[in-house]
C-alpha positions as CSV (number, residue, x, y, z in Angstrom):
1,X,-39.2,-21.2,-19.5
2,X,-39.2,-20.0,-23.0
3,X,-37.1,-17.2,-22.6
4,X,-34.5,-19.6,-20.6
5,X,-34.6,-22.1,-23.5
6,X,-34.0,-19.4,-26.3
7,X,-31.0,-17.6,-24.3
8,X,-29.5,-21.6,-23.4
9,X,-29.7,-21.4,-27.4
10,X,-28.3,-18.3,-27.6
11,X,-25.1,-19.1,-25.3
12,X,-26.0,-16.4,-23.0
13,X,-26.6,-16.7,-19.2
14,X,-29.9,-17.2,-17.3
15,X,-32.2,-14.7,-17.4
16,X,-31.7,-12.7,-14.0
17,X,-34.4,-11.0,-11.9
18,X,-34.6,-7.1,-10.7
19,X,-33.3,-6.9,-7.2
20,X,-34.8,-5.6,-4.8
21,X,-35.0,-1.5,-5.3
22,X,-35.7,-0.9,-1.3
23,X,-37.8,1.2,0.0
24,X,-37.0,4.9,0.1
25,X,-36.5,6.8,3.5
26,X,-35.6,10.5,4.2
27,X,-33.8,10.8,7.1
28,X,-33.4,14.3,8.8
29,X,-30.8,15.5,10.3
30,X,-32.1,15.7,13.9
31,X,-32.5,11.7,13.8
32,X,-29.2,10.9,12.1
33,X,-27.4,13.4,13.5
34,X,-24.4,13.9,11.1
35,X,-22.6,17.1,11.3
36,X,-22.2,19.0,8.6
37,X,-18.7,20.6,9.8
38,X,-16.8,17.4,9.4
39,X,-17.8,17.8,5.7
40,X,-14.5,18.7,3.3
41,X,-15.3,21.8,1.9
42,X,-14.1,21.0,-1.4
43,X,-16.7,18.3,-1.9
44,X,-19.3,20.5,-0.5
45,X,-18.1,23.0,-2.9
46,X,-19.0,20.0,-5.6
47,X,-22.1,19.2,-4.4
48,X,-23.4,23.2,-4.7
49,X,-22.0,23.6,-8.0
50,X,-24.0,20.6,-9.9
51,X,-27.4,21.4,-8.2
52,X,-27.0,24.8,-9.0
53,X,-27.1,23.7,-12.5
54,X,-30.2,21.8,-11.6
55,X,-28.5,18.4,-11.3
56,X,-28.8,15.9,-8.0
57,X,-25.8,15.6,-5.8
58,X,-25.0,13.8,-2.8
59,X,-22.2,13.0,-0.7
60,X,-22.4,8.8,-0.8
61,X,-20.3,5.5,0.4
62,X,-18.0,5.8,3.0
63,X,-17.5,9.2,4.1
64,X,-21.7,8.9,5.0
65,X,-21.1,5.5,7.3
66,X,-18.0,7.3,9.1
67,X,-19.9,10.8,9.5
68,X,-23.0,8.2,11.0
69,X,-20.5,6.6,12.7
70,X,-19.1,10.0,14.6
71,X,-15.9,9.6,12.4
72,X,-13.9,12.4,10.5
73,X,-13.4,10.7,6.6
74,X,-10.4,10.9,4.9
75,X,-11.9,11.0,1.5
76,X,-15.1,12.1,0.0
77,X,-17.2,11.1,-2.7
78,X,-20.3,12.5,-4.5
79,X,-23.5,10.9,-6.7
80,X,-25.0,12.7,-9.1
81,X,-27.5,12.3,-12.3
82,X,-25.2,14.3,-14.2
83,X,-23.4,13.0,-17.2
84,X,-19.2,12.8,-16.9
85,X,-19.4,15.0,-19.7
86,X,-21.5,17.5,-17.6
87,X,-20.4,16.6,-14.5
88,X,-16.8,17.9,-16.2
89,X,-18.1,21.2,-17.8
90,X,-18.7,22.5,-14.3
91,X,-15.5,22.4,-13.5
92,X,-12.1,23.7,-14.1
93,X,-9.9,21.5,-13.5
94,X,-11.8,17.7,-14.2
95,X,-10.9,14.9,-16.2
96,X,-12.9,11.6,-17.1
97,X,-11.1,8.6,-15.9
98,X,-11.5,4.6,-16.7
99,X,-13.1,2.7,-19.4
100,X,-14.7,0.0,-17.3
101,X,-16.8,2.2,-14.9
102,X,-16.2,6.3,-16.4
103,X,-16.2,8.9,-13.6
104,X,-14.8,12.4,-13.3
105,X,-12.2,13.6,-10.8
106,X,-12.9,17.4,-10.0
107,X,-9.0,18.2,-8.7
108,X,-8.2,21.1,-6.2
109,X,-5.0,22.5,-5.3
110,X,-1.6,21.4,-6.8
111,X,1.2,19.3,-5.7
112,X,1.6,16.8,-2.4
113,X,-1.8,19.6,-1.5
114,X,-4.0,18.5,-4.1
115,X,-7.3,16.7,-3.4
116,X,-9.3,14.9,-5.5
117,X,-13.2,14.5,-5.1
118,X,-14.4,11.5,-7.4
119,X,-17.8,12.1,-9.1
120,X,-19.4,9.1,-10.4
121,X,-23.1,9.0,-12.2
122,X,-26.1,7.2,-10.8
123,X,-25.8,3.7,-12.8
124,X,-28.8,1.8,-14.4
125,X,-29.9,-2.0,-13.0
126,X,-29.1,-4.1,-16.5
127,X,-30.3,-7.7,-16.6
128,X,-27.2,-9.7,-17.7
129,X,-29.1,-11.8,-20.0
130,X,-29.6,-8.6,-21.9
131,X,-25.6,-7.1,-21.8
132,X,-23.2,-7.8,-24.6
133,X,-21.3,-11.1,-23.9
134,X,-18.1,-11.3,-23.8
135,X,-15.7,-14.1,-24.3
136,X,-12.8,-13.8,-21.7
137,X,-12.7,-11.5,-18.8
138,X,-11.3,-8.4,-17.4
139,X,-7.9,-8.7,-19.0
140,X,-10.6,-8.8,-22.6
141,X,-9.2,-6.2,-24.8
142,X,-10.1,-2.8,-25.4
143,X,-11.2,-3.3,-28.9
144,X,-13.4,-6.5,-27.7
145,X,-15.6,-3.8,-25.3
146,X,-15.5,-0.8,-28.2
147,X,-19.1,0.4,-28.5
148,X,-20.5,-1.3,-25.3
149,X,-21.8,0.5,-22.5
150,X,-22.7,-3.1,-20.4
151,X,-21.0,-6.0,-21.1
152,X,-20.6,-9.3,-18.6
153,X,-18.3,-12.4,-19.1
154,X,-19.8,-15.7,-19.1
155,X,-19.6,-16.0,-15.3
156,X,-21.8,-12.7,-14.9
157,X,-18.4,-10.8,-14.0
158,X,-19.1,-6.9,-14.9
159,X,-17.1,-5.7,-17.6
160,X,-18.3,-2.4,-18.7
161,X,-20.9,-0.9,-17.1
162,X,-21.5,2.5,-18.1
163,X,-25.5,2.6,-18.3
164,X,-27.1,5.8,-16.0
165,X,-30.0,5.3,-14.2
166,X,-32.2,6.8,-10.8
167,X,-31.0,6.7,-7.7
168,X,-32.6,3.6,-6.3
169,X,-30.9,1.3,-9.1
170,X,-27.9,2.8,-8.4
171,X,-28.3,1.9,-4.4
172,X,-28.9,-1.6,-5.4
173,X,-25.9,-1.8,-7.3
174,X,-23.4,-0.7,-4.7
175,X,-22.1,-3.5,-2.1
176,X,-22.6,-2.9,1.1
177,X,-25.8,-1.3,3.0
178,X,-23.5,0.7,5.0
179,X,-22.4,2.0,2.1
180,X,-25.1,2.8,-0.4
181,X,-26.7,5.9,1.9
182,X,-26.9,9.5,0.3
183,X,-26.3,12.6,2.2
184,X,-27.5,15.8,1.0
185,X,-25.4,18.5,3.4
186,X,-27.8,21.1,1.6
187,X,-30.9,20.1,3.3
188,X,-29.2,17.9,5.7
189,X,-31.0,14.7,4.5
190,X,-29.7,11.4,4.4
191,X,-31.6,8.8,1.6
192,X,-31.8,5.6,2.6
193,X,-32.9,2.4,0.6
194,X,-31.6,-0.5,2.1
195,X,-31.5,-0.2,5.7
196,X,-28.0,1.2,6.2
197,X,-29.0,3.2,9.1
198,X,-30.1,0.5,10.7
199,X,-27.5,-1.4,10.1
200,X,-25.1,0.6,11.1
201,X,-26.8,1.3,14.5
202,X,-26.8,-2.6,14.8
203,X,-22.8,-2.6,14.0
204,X,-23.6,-5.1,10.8
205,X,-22.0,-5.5,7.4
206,X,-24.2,-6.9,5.1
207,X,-24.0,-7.4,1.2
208,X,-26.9,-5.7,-0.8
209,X,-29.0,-8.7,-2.6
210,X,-27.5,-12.6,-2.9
211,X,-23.8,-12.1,-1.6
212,X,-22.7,-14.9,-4.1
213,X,-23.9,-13.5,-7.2
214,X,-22.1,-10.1,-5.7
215,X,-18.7,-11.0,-5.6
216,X,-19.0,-12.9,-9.0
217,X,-19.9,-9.6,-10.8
218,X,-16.7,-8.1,-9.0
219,X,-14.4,-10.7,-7.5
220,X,-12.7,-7.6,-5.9
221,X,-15.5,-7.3,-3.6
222,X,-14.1,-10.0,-1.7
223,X,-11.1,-7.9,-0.9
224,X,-13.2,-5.1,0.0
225,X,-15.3,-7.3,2.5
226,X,-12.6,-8.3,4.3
227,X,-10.9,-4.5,4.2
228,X,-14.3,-2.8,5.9
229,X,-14.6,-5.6,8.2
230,X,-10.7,-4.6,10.0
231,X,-11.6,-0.9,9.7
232,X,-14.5,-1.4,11.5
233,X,-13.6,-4.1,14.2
234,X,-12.9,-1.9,16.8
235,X,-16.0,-0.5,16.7
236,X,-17.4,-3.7,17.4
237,X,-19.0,-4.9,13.7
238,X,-19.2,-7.7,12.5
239,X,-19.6,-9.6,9.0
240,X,-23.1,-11.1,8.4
241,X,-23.4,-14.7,8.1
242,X,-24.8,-14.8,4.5
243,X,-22.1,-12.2,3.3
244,X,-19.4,-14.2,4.8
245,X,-20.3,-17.8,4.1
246,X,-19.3,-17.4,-0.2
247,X,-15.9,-15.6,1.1
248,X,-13.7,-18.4,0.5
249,X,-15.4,-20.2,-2.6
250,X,-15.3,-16.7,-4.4
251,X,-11.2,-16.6,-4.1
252,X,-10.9,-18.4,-7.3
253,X,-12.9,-15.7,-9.2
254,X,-9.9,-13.8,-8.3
255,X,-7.6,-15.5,-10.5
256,X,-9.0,-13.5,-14.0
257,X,-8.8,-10.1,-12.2
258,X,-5.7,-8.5,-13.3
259,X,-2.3,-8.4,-11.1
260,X,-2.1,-4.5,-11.0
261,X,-5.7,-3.8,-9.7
262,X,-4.8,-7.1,-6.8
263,X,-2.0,-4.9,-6.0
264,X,-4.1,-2.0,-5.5
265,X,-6.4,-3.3,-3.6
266,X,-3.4,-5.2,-1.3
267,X,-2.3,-1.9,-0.5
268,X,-5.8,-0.7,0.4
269,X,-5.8,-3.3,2.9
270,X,-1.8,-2.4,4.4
271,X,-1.9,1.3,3.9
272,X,-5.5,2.5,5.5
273,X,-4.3,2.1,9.7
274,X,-5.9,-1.3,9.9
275,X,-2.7,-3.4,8.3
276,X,-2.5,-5.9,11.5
277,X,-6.6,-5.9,12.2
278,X,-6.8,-7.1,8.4
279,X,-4.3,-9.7,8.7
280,X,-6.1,-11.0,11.4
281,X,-9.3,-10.7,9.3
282,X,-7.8,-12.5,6.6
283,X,-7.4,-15.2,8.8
284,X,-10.5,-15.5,10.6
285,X,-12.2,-15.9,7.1
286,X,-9.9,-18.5,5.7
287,X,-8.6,-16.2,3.2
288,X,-4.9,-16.5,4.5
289,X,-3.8,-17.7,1.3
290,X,-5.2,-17.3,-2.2
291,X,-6.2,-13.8,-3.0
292,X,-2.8,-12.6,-4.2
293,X,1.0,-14.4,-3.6
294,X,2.6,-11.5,-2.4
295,X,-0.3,-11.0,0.4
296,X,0.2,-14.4,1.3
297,X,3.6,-13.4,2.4
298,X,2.4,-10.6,4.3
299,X,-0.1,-13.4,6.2
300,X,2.8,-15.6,6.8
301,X,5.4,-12.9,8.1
302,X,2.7,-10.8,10.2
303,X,4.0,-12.7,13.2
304,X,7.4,-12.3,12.9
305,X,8.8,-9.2,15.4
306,X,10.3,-7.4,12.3
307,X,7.4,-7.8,9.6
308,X,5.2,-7.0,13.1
309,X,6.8,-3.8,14.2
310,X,6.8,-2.3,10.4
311,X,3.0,-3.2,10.0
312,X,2.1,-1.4,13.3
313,X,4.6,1.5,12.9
314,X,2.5,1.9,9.2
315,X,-1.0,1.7,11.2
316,X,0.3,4.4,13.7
317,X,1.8,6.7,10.9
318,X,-1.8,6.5,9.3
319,X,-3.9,7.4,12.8
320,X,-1.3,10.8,13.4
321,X,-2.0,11.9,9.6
322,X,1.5,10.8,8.4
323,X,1.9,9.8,4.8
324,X,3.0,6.2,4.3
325,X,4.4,4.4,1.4
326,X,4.0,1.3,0.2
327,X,7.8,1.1,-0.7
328,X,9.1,1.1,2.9
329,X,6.1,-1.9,4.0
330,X,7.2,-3.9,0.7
331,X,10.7,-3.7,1.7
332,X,10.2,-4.9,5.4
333,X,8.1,-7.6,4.4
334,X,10.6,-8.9,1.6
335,X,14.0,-7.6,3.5
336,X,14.1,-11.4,5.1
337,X,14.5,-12.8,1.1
338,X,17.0,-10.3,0.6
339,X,19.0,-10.9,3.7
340,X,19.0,-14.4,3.1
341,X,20.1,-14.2,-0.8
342,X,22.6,-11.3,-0.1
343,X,24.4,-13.8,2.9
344,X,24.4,-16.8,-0.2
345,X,25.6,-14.5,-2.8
346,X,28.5,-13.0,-0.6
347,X,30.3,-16.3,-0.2
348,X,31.4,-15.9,-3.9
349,X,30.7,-12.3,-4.3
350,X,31.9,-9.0,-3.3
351,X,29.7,-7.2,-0.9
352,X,27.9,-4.5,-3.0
353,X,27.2,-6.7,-6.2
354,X,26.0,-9.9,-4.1
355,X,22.7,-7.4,-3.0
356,X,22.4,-5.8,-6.2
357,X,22.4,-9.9,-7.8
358,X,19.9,-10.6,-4.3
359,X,17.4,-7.7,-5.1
360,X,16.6,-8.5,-8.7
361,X,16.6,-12.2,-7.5
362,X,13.9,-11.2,-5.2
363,X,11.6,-9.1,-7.2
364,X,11.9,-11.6,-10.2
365,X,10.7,-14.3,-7.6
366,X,8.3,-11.8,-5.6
367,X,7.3,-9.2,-7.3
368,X,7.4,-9.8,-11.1
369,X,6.1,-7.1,-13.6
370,X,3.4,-5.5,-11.4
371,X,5.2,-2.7,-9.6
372,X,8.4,-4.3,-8.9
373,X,10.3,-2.2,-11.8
374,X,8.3,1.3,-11.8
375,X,9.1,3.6,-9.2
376,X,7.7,1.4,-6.2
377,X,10.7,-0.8,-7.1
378,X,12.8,1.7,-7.7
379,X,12.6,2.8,-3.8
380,X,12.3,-0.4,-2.5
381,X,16.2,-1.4,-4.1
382,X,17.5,2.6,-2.7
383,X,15.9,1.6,0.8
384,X,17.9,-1.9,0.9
385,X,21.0,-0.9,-1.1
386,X,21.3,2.2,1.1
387,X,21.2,-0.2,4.6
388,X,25.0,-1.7,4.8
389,X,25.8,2.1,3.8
390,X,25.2,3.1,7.2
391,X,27.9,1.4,8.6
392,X,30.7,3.4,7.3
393,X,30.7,6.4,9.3
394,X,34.6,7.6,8.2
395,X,35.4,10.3,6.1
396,X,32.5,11.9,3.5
397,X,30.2,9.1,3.5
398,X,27.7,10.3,6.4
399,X,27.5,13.7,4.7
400,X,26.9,12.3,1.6
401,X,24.4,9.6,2.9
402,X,22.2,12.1,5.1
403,X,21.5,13.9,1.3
404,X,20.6,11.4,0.0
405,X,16.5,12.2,-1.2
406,X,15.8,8.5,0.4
407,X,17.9,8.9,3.5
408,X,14.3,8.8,6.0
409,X,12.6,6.2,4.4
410,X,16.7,4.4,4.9
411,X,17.0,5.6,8.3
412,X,13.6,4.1,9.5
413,X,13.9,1.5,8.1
414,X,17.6,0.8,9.5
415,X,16.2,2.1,12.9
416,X,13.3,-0.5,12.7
417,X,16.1,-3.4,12.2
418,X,17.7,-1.8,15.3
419,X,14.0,-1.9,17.3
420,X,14.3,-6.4,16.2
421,X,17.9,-6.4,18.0
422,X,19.0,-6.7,13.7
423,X,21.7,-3.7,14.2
424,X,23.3,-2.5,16.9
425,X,21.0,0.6,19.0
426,X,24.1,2.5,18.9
427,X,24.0,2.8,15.5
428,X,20.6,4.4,14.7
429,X,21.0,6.7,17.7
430,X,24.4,8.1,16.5
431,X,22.6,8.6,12.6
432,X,19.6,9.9,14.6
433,X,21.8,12.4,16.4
434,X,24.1,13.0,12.9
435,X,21.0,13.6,10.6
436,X,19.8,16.2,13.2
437,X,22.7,18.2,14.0
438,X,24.7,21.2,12.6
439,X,27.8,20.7,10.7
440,X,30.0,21.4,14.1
441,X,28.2,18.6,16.0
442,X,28.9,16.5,13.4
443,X,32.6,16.8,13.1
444,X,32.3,16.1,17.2
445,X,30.4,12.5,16.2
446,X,32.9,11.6,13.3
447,X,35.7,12.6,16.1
448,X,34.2,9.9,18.4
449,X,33.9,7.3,15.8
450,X,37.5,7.7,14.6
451,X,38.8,7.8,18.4
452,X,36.8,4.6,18.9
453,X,38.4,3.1,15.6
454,X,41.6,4.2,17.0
455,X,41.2,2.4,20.1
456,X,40.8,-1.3,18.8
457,X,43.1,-0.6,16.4
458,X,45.7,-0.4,19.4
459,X,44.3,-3.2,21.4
460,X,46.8,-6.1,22.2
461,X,47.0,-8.7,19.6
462,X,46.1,-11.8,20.6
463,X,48.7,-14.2,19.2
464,X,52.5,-13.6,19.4
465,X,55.5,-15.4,18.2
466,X,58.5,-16.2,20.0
467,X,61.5,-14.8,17.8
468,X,64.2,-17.1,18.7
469,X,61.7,-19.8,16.8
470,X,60.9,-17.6,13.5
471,X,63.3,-17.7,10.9
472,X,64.1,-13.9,9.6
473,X,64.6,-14.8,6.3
474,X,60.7,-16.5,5.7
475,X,58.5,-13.8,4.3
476,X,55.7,-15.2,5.7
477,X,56.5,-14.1,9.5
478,X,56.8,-10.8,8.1
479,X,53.7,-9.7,8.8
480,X,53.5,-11.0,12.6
481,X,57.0,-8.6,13.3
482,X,55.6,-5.3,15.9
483,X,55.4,-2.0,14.7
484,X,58.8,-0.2,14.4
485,X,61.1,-3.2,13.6
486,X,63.2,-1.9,10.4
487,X,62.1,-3.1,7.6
488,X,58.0,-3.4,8.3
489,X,55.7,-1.6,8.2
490,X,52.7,-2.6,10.9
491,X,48.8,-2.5,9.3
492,X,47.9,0.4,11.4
493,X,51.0,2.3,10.2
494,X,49.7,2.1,6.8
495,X,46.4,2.7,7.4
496,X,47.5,6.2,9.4
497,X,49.8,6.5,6.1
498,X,46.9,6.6,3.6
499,X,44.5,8.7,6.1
500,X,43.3,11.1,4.3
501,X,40.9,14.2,5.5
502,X,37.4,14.5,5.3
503,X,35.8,15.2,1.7
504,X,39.1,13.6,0.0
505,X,38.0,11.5,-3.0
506,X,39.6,8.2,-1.4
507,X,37.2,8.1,1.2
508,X,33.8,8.0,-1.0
509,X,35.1,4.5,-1.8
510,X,31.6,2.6,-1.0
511,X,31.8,0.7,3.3
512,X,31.6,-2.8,0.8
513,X,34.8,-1.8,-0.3
């Protein structure tokens, strides 16, 4: 009572109580049956080199849950005691990343090939009542957290937390049971503290220690909730009770989090093969709307057959081991403000400038400053700028377009509009067969488009004039006299006049044009 009195006083938060530690368990292999061969070798490689320097090292989080699970991980990370600074003198090529929570990524390979294994220290249980306060919240300055290694907000939101502790504190202070397991692939152990084993077999995700007080030390736990509960629905698990009932109320907590790391973690949920089993997840927990505007777009649209089919098409590129980028989604899920703008803007504008004017329209109103003027953006306006492109297939403009570094990411997305009923079949299956063939076969397709031009060029006109009724002398009849009458010239005539051949400068003029 005291103490509560003096920190009241004090303006700091009520003292808080240890959590429960757990209770220890070493699991052999032979009961959890993991195999060791589904483990990268580059993290293994990680986990030898730090206890040969007489350090602790584990594989931890998700890639233990999956390997439990009988699933290959995608990504691996390892626990140790170790220091970043120690953790990076073992290795060649590592650098110490973040301010708010410092860990080490030990990087192999070079290029698209790299991997990165992330290396993070065993943190320390700190009362909050006994962290540096801090007035504001995550956006607080840099200078405001200088010197502190744990510092909270007044809501108990985590701002630093760069204290190092054993390994049962730092169980307790991960999220999920499922995910707070250690696997040592040297002795083929797997430490347990909090039931995640069990768990697991029972197909449960459950928050470690009072779910509320969770999410308010990292709102973006919410997000992460909601993102293991659609990777994990097929399998049949489900959200406990107690860690889903403060879902909805913790929302608001999102509101001080800042946009960029929102917009990380939206792409978590999009870009990890469960895009359409965490839009339905969203839903079932009332989270629809409210954790980030331009996810609330994604919600809304997930039903419509275009928004739909990219979503899928992204969840399927994921299961085969195809990259995905968040570019290509964006632009699906935004090309319906675009089209609209762009069909507005035309009425007064030429074609070209009417969806440049439409695309900074749209990321000024959807976007904003996050990502929507880096390179993300940057792709996004090539993919939409690039689709009324494809319907000039005359002269150089195929060959130029089909070298064009975006051309796929175009062409998919074209082909997608084309899967909706958008654009016409024909279309994506004659850039299909063009951006596959040799130079020969592609003369043969821009042969057949100009014979097909050629064709309704010739086609009857449907009005005529009687000639007895026209006066010759009004200029405005001109125009309706039939090819070969001296003194006119027909439309097609001068058309076939200005033709010029393929790779002439006249014909890069832009299909707007």
């Amino acid at each position: 009572m005291i103490k509560q009195f003096i920190n009241k006083l004090m303006g700091k938060s009520p003292a808080s109580t240890m959590p429960s530690l757990g209770k220890r368990h070493v699991v052999p292999e032979k009961v959890h049956g993991i195999n060791v061969d589904w483990v990268d070798e580059r993290a293994l490689n990680v986990v030898r080199t730090l206890q040969d320097r007489g350090f602790e090292a584990y594989i931890v989080g998700g890639a233990v849950r999956d390997l439990l699970l009988g699933l290959k991980p995608k990504d691996f990370d390892v626990a140790t005691n170790a220091t970043p600074e120690q953790v990076k003198s073992a290795f060649r090529r590592a650098f110490i990343i973040g301010r708010r929570f410092r860990i080490v990524h030990v990087v192999y390979g070079r290029g698209r090939e790299h991997e990165v294994i992330e290396v993070s220290t065993f943190r320390a249980h700190l009362d909050n009542a006994e962290a540096d306060q801090v007035k504001g919240n995550e956006r607080s300055s840099k200078q405001e957290l200088a010197g502190m290694t744990h510092a909270v907000d007044a809501s108990g939101r985590v701002l630093r937390d760069n204290v190092w502790g054993p390994q049962d504190q730092d169980a307790a202070r991960r999220d999920f049971t499922i995910n707070a397991m250690y696997y040592d692939p040297e002795t083929g152990n797997v430490i347990d503290y909090h039931g995640g084993i069990v768990d697991a077999k029972k197909k449960v995700i459950r928050m470690i220690g009072d779910p509320a007080t969770r999410y308010r030390e990292d709102p973006v736990r919410v997000i992460r909730a909601v993102r293991f509960a659609a990777k994990l629905a097929s399998l049949g698990f489900k959200m406990e009770a107690k860690t889903a009932a403060p879902l909805k109320r913790a929302t608001k907590l999102l509101a001080d989090v800042p946009q960029s790391r929102l917009f990380d973690e939206m792409l978590k949920l999009l870009q990890t093969g469960h895009a359409l089993a965490s839009v339905a997840q969203l839903k079932q927990q009332g989270l629809a709307k409210g954790i980030y505007p331009l996810l609330d777009i994604v919600v809304e649209r997930a039903d419509e057959s275009f928004v739909k089919t990219a979503l899928s098409d992204t969840d399927r590129r994921v299961g085969e081991g195809k990259p995905v980028a968040p570019s290509f989604l964006l632009a699906c899920v935004l090309w319906l403000d675009v089209r609209e703008t762009w069909a507005q803007r035309r009425v007064k504008q030429p074609s070209f400038p009417a969806l440049q004017d439409a695309i900074d329209e749209v990321f000024d109103s959807r976007i904003g400053d996050v990502s929507g003027r880096g390179k993300l953006g940057a792709d996004m306006r090539e993919i939409w700028m690039m689709q009324p492109r494809f319907e000039k297939r005359t002269g150089s403009a195929p060959w130029t377009l089909v070298e064009q570094a975006r051309f796929r990411a175009g062409f998919d997305f074209m082909r997608l509009r084309a899967d909706v009923g958008e654009v016409d079949e024909a279309l994506s299956d004659w850039w299909q067969e063009f951006s596959t063939a040799d130079d020969s076969v592609r003369e043969d397709l821009l042969q057949q488009v100009r014979q097909e031009q050629q064709k309704t060029q010739r086609a009857p006109r449907v009005h005529s004039v009687r000639r007895a009724e026209k006066p010759a002398e009004d200029p405005r009849f001109r125009e309706l006299e039939p090819p070969g009458e001296e003194g006119t010239t027909s439309p097609a005539k001068k058309r076939r006049r200005r033709r010029r051949k393929p790779g002439d400068a006249a014909d890069r003029t832009p299909a707007a044009e």
